[in-house]
Each structure stands twice: as C-alpha cells, then as structure tokens.
C-alpha positions as CSV (number, residue, x, y, z in Angstrom):
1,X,-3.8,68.6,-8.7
2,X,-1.6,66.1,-10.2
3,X,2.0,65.6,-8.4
4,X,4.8,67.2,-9.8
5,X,8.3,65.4,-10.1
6,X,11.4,66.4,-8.6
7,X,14.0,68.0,-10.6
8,X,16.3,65.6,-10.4
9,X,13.9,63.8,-12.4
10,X,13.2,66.2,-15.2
11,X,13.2,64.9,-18.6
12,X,14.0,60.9,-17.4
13,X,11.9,58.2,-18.1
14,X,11.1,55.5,-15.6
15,X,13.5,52.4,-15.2
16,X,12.0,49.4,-16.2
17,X,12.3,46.4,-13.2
18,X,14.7,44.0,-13.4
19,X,13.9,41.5,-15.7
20,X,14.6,38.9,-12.7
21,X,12.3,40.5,-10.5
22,X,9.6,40.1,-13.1
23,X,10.5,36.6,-13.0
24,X,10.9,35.8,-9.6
25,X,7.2,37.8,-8.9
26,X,6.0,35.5,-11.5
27,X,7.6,32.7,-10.3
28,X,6.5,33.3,-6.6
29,X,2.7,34.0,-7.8
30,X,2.6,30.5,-9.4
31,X,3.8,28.5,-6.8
32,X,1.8,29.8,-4.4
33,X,-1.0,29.3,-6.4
34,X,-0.1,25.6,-7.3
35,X,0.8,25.2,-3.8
36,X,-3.2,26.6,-3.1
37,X,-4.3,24.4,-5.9
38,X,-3.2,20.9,-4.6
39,X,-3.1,21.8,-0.9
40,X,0.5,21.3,-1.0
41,X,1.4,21.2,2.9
42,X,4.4,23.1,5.1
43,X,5.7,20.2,6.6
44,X,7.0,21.0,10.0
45,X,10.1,18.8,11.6
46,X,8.0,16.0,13.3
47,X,5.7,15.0,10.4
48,X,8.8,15.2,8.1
49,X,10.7,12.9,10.3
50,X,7.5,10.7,10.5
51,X,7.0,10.4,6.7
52,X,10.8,9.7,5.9
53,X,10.9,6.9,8.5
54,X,7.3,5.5,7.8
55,X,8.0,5.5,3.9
56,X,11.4,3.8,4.5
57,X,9.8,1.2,6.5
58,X,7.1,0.2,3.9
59,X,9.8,0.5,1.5
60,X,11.4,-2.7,3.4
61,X,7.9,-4.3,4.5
62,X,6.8,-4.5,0.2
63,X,10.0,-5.8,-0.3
64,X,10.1,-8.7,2.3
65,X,5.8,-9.2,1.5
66,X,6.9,-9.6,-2.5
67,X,10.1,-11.5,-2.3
68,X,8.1,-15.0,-1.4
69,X,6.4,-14.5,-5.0
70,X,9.8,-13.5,-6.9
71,X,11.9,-16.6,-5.1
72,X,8.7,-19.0,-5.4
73,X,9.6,-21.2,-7.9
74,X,13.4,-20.7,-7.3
75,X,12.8,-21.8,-3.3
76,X,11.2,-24.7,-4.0
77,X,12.5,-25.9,-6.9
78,X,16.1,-25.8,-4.8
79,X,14.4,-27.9,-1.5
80,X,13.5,-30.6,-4.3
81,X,10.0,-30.0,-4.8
82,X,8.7,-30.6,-8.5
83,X,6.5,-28.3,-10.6
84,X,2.9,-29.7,-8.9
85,X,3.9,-29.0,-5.7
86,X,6.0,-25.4,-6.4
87,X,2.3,-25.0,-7.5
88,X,0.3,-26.5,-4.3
89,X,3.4,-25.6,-1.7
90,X,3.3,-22.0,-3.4
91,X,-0.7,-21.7,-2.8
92,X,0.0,-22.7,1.0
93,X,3.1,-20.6,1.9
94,X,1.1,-17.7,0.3
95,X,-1.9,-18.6,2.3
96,X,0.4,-18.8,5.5
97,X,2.0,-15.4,4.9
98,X,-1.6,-13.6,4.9
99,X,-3.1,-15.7,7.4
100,X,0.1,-14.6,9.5
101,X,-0.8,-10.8,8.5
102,X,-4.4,-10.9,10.0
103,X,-2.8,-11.8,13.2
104,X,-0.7,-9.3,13.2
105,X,-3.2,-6.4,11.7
106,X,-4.9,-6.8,15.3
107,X,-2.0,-7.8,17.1
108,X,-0.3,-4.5,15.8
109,X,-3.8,-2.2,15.7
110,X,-4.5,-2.9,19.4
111,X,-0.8,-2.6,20.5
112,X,-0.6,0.9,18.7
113,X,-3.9,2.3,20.2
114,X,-2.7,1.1,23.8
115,X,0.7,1.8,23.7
116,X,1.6,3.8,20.5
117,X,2.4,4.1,17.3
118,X,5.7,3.7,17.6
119,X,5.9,0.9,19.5
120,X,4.1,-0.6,16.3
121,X,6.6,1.2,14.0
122,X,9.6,-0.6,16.4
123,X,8.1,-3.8,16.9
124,X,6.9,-4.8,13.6
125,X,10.3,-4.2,11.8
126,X,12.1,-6.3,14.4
127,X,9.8,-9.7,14.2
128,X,9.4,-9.5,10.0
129,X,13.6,-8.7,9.8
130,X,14.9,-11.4,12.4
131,X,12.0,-14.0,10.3
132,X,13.0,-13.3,6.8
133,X,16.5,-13.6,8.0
134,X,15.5,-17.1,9.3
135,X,13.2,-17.7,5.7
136,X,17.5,-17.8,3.8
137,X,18.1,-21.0,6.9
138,X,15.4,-23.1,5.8
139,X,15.5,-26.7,4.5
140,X,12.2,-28.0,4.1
141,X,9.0,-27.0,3.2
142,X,7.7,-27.2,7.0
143,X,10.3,-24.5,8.2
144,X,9.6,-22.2,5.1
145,X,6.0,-22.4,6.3
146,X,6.8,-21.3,9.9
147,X,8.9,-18.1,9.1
148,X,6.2,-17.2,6.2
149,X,4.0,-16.8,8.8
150,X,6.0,-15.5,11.0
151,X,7.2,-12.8,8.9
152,X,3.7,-12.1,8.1
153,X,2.9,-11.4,11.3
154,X,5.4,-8.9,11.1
155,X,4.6,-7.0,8.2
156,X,1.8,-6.4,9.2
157,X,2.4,-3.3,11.5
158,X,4.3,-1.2,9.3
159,X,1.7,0.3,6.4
160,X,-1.1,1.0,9.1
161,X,1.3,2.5,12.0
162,X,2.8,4.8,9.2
163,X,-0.2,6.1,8.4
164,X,-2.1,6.4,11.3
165,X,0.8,9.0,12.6
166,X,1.8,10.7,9.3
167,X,-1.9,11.3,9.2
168,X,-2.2,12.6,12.7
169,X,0.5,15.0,12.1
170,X,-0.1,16.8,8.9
171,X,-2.7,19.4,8.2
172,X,-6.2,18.4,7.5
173,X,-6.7,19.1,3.9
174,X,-3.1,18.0,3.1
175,X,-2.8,14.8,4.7
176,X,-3.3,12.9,1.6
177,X,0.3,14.0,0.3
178,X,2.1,12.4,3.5
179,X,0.1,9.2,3.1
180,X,0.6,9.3,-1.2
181,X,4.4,9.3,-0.3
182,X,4.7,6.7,1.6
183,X,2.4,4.4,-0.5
184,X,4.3,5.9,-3.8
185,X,7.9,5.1,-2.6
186,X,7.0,2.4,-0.3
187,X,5.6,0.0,-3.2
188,X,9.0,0.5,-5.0
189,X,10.2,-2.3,-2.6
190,X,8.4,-4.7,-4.9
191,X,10.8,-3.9,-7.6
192,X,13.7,-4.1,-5.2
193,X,12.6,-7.1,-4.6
194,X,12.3,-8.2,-8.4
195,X,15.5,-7.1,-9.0
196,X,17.7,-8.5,-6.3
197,X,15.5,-11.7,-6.4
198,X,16.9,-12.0,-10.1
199,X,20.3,-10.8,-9.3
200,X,20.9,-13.2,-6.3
201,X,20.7,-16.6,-4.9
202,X,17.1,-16.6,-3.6
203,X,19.1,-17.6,0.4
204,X,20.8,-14.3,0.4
205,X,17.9,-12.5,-1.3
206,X,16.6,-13.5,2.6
207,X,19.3,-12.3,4.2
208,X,19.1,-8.7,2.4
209,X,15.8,-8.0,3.8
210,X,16.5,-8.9,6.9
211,X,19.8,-6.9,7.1
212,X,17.8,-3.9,5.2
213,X,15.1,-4.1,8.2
214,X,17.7,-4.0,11.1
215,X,19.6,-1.0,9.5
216,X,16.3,1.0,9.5
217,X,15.6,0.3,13.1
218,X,18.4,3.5,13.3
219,X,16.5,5.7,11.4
220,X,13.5,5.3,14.5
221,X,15.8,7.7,16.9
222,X,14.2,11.3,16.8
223,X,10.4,10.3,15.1
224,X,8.0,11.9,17.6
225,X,4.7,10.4,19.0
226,X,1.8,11.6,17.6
227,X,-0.3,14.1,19.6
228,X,-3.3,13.4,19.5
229,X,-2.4,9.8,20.4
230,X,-0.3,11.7,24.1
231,X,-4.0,13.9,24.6
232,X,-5.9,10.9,25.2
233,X,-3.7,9.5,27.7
234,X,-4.5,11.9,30.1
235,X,-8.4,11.1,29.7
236,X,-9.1,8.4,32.2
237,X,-11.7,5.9,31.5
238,X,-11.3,5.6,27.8
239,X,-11.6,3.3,25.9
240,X,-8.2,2.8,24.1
241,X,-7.8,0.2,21.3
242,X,-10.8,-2.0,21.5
243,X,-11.4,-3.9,19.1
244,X,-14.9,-4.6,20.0
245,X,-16.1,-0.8,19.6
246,X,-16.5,-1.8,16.0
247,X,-19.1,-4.6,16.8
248,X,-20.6,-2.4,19.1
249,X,-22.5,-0.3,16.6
250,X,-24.2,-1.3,13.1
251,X,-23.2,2.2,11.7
252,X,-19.3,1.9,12.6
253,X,-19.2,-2.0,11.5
254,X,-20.1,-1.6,8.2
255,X,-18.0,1.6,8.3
256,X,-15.1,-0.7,8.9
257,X,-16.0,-3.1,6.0
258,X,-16.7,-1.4,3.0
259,X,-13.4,-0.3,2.6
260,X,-11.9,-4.4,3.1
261,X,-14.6,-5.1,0.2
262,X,-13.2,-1.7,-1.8
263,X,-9.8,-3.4,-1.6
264,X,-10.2,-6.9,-2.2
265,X,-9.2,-6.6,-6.4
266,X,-5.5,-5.3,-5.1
267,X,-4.5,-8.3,-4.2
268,X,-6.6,-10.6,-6.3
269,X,-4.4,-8.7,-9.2
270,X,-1.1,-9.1,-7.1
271,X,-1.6,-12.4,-5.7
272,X,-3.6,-14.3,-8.5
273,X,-3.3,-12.4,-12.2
274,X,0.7,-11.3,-11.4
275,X,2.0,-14.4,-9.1
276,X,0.4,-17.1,-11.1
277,X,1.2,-15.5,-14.6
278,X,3.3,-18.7,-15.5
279,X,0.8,-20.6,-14.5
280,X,-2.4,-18.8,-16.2
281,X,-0.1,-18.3,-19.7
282,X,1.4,-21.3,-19.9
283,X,1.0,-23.0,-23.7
284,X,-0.6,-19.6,-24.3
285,X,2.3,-17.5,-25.4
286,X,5.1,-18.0,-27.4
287,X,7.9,-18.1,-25.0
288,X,7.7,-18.5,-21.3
289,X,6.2,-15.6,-19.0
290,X,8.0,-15.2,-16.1
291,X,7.1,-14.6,-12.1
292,X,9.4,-12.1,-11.6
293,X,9.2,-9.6,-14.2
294,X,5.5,-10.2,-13.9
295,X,6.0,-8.7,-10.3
296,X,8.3,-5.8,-11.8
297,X,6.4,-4.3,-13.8
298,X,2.8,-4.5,-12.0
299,X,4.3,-3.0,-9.0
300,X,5.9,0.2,-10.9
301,X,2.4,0.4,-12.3
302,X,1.0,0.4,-8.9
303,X,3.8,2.9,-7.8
304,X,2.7,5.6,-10.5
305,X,-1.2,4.7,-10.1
306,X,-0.8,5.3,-6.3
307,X,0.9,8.7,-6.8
308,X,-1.7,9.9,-10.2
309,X,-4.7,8.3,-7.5
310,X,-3.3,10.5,-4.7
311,X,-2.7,13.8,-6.9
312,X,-6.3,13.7,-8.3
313,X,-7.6,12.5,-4.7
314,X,-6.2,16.2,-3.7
315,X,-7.0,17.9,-7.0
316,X,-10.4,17.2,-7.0
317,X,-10.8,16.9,-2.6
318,X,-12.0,13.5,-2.2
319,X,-11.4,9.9,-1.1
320,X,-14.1,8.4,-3.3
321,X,-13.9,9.9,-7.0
322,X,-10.2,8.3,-7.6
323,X,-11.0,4.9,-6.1
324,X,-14.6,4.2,-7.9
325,X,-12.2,5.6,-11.5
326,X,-9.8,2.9,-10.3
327,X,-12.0,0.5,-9.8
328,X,-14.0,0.7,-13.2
329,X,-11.0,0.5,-15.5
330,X,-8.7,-2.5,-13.6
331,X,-12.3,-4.3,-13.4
332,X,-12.1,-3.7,-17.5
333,X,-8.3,-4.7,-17.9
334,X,-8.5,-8.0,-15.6
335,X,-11.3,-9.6,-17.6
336,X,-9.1,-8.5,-20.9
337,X,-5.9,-10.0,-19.3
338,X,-8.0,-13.8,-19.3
339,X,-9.9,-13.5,-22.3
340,X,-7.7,-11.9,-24.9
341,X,-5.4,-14.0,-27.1
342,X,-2.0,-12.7,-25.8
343,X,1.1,-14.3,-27.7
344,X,4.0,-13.1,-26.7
345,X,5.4,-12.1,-22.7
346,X,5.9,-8.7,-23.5
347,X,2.0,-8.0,-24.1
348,X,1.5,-10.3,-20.5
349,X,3.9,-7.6,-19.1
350,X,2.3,-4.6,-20.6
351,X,-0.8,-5.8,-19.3
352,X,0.7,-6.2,-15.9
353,X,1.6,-2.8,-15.2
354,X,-1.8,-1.5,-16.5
355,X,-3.3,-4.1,-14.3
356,X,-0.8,-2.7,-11.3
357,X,-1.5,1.4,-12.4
358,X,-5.3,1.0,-11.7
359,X,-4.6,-0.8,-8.6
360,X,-2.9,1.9,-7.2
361,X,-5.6,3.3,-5.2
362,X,-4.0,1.6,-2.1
363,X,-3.1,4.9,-0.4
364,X,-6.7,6.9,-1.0
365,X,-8.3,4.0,0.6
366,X,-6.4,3.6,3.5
367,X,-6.3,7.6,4.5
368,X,-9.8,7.7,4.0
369,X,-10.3,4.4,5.9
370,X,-7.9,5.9,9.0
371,X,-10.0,9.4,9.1
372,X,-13.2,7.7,9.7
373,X,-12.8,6.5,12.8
374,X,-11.7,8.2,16.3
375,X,-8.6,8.7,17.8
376,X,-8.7,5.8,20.6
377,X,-9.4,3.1,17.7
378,X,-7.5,4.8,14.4
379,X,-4.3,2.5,14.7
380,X,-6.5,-0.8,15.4
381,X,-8.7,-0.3,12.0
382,X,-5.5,1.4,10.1
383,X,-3.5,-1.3,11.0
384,X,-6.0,-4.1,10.3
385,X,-7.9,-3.3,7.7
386,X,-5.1,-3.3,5.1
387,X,-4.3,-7.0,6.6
388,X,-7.7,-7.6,6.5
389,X,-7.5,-6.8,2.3
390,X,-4.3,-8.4,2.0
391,X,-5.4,-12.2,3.5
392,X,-8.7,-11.6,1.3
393,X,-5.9,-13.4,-1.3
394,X,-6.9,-16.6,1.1
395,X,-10.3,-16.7,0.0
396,X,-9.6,-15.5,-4.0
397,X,-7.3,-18.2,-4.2
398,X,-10.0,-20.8,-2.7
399,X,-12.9,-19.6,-4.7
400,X,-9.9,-19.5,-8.0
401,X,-9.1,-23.1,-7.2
402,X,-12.5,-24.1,-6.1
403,X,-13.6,-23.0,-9.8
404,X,-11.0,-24.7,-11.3
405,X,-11.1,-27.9,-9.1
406,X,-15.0,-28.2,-8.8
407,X,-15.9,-26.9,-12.5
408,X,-12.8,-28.1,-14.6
409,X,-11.8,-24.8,-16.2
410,X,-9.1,-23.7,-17.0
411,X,-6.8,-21.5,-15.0
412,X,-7.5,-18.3,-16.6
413,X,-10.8,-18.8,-17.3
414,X,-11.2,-19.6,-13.6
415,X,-9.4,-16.3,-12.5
416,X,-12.1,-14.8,-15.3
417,X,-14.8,-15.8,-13.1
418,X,-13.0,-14.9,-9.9
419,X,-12.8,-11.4,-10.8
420,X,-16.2,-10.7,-12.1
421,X,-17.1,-11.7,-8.7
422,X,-14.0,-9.7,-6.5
423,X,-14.5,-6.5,-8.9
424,X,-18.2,-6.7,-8.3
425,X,-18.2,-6.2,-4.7
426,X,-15.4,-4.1,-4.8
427,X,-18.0,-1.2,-6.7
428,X,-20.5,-1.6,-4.7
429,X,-18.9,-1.4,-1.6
430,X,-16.4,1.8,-2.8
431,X,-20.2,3.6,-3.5
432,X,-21.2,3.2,0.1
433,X,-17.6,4.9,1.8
434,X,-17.9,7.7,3.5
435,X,-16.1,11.1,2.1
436,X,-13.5,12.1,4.2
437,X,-11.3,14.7,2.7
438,X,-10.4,17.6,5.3
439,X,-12.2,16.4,8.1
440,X,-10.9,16.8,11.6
441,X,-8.9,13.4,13.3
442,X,-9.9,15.0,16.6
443,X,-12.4,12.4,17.7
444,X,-13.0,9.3,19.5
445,X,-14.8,6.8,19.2
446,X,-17.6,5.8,22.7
C-alpha cells in the first residue's frame, strides 16, 4: 500500500530545487561528459610541473630556431654583405643551423636514454642560450656561421626531451593533450621572435634569447624524472640508448623513417615558401613582401593548426587521421601559393598562415613517433627524429636550388616543383605509420 505523509506535511506541495542546484547538476553532468569525450586528463603534480617547464622551454628553443630567418636580411645587410650574398650567406647559415641540429638530435637522444631526460632538458638550454648570446658578438660572416651551428646543436634537445617525459607521465589515452600544449604554446616563440626581431636591433634581439634561456634554467628545480625511465635502471644488461637498435631490425627502421618523410613539408613551408617569401614574390606583388611578417603569421597558423590537429587527434583517438587531413590540404595550398597570381603582401600573408595552420601537425606526429618505440630508446628517436625533419630543409633547399640553378626556373616555379615532390612522399609515407593512440609506453626495445 502506498506511503502515507506525515502530518506535518498535510496539504503542502513539494519544494522545487534550487534553481542553482539544477544548474550546478547540469553543469557537473556536462563536464564530465566533455571531460569523457576528449579524454581530458587529471594532471597530477609531476606531469604538471613537466609540461609547464617543457612548454616554456620550446617556447624559448622556436624563438632562438626562428630569429636567424626574422634578422636574416637585417644581419647581413649590417656585416656589409649585399643582396646576392644575404641570399647565398642566408642559404648556408640556414644549412649550418640544421646541420648543427642533427648533431645534436643524437647527441641529445643518446644522452637522454643513458642519463635522462633531464639532463637533456638542462643541457640543451644552456649550449643554445650561452651561443645565441655569442650570435649578438659577431662580426663576420665566419663567426655567424660557428654560433649558428652551435646554437643548433643546442636546440636540438629541447622539443624531443619534453616530450618523451610529458608523455611518460600522463595517462595513456590523454597524453596527446600534454604534448598538444607544449607544441601549441611552444611555436608562439616564433611570433616572439617576429615581434622583438622588428622591435629591436637584430644584436640585442640575440642577447634576449640568450637571457630568456638562462632565466628558464630556474624553472628546472622541482621537475621530476620520469619513471619509467628510474625502472629500467635497475635492469642490468639493457640496452639503454643505442642508436644502432634501429638498424638492427627492418621492421623498427622503417618504423623510425616514415614519420621523418611524414614531416619533411613542415619545414619545406617554414624554411623555403615562408623565409624566402621576398625572394619568391619579388616583381610579383605590388609592394614589397616582407621576411618577418611572413614568419608571423605562418607560425600563429601553425600554433592554432597544432592545437585544432591535437583536439581532433583526441576526438576522433588517432595519430594518423589528423596528419594524412593535414597533409592533403597544405599539399593543395603550397602549389596555390607558386602558381596563383598574388598582387598584393596581404594575400602572400593570408596564404602564409593557411600554409602554417595545415602544417601544424607537428605535435600528432611526434607523440605518435615517441609511443612507438620502447622505453630504453624513446628519448634517442623523440629527440632525433624531429632534427632529423628539421635538417631535411638541407636537402629541399638543394633540390630548390638545384631546380633553379640546373633548369633555369624561376624561384617559385622551382619551389612548385620542390613541393610536388616533398608533399608526395610525405602521403605516402604518413599511410604507412603505425596507430598509436592509447597504447602502453611500458616497453623496451631488444
């Protein structure tokens, strides 16, 4: 029989709830199941600490990498150099810079799988501040090339440290947000860079970045080792940051390689299509197009690309799908950016940060290129193969110049041809990567 009410309650009706607690239910049910949607993580002390200090850090590394192709012209043009060789000295400092950065990917890959990431995280700020600081001293075009390379030895540690430990500390099927973060904020250094290259004498542009690098080297107190990395120090007889594991099996080799090919077109687009904008536009627009600004506004493109291609990398749980996307449409807008009639520098900068948006697959690649290999090796092929993508610029900028050298084309239509052949590989290779999303870091390689 139904239950019958107190008499206190005679002839009442019910209260309604609060309209706040509605809310605040509401509220409550939402986020949780936004959180559930995009595998938002609870970030514990450690990684948090690990992904403020890692996104910092790449913060400064973009901006020291980018400020050679803001002050370019300015440098040179103030040592006495004329425009052919700001052209030719530009190519070769460039080269030196990414030359220095594949000696450092394995200098810094092998250092963090024997002794740490940190170490990496420590070291790596330290060489590329103290050589950018010397880059503000220089007088000639000999010293410049020194530091450059230099300074790209030390920039190369940074992005593939960071990663490797943000990535070793965060949950398995949220990783991707740690790794979007520091990719999303650290690639903001390029418009530092931009903007203080444009607000100050290219010397003390130097000096900033230097200073800014030494100041972070504070910020380093407190970040934890990872764990994974402390297990496998108490196994004896493993192997710990060899590089030659890679070589060691067909399977894991080309494991390592398709993701260099995958990210060749970032820095064909950075270091070809954005630096040489002056060069590829000039007598084609009305006006004059100019480095910096070029730089600007790719590299906010490739700041909101990298956080749209690390949102839908979580959305839809993969590595692949956002990157092959990527691929297809900056293929489309690089062979517009040489072909189409542009006449003014605001269209060349509106095609700059499309060009930079759908480059912005930088962090999906390289989290999915760190969880495929074990723990013992993860630092040397995180730390390298970004390196290994970034002096790939060497051999665009041969094959650009070889085209226009060897086949007397013109610049653009020579960086036409370039990309066909860059975005080509780049497909094919994204189709063969393995899919990673959620799987367990827990591994080693043997």
């Amino acid at each position: 029989m139904p239950r019958r009410r107190p008499a206190r309650w005679a002839g009442r009706r019910p209260k309604p709830p609060s309209i706040h607690k509605v809310f605040d239910c509401k509220w409550y049910y939402f986020c949780s199941r936004l959180r559930g949607w995009l595998s938002l993580p609870a970030v514990g002390r450690r990684a948090f600490l690990a992904i403020l200090v890692a996104t910092l850090g790449y913060f400064v590394d973009v901006y020291d990498l980018i400020l050679f192709s803001v002050l370019r012209q300015a440098s040179l043009s103030d040592l006495g150099y004329g425009p052919k060789e700001i052209e030719d000295y530009g190519i070769l400092l460039i080269n030196l810079q990414m030359v220095g950065m594949l000696v450092g990917g394995l200098l810094w890959g092998v250092l963090g799988d024997k002794r740490g990431r940190l170490s990496v995280l420590f070291g790596s700020i330290i060489t590329y501040s103290v050589a950018n600081i010397l880059n503000g001293l220089v007088g000639s075009v000999y010293g410049y090339a020194i530091w450059r390379f230099v300074a790209g030895v030390g920039l190369a540690g940074e992005l593939g440290a960071g990663i490797t430990l943000v990535s070793e500390l965060m949950p398995a099927q949220s990783r991707g947000w740690g790794t979007t973060l520091i990719a999303t904020v650290g690639i903001l250094g390029a418009v530092a860079a931009s903007l203080v290259g444009d607000l100050f004498p290219w010397r003390t542009a130097y000096f900033i970045g230097g200073g800014m690098g030494l100041v972070l080297l504070l910020l380093r107190v407190g970040v934890g080792e990872s764990m994974l990395f402390q297990a496998l120090l108490e196994k004896p007889n493993l192997r710990m940051g060899d590089f030659g594991l890679i070589f060691q099996s067909r399977e894991r080799f080309w494991r390592y390689v398709w993701p260099i090919l995958a990210g060749v077109p970032i820095w064909y687009v950075v270091g070809i299509l954005v630096t040489f904008s002056p060069e590829l536009f000039a007598g084609r627009v009305e006006g004059t197009v100019r480095a910096g600004q070029s730089i600007l506004y790719a590299y906010i493109g490739l700041a909101v690309g990298d956080l749209v291609a690390g949102v839908l990398s979580q959305v839809w749980r993969s590595r692949i799908r956002p990157v092959l996307l990527w691929l297809s449409i900056g293929g489309t807008l690089a062979i517009l950016y040489n072909i189409l009639p542009l006449s003014r520098p605001e269209a060349v900068y509106a095609f700059d940060v499309g060009l930079g948006f759908f480059s912005g697959y930088w962090a999906v690649l390289l989290t999915g290129a760190a969880e495929q290999f074990g723990t013992n090796i993860r630092a040397t092929v995180a730390t390298s193969i970004p390196n290994w993508i970034r002096g790939s610029l060497v051999l665009s900028t041969l094959l650009w110049e070889a085209f226009k050298d060897g086949l007397g084309l013109a610049g653009h239509h020579a960086a036409l041809l370039t990309g066909l052949i860059v975005y080509s590989v780049a497909l094919l290779s994204a189709r063969r990567l393995r899919e990673t999303y959620g799987a367990s870091l827990d591994f080693v390689e043997t």
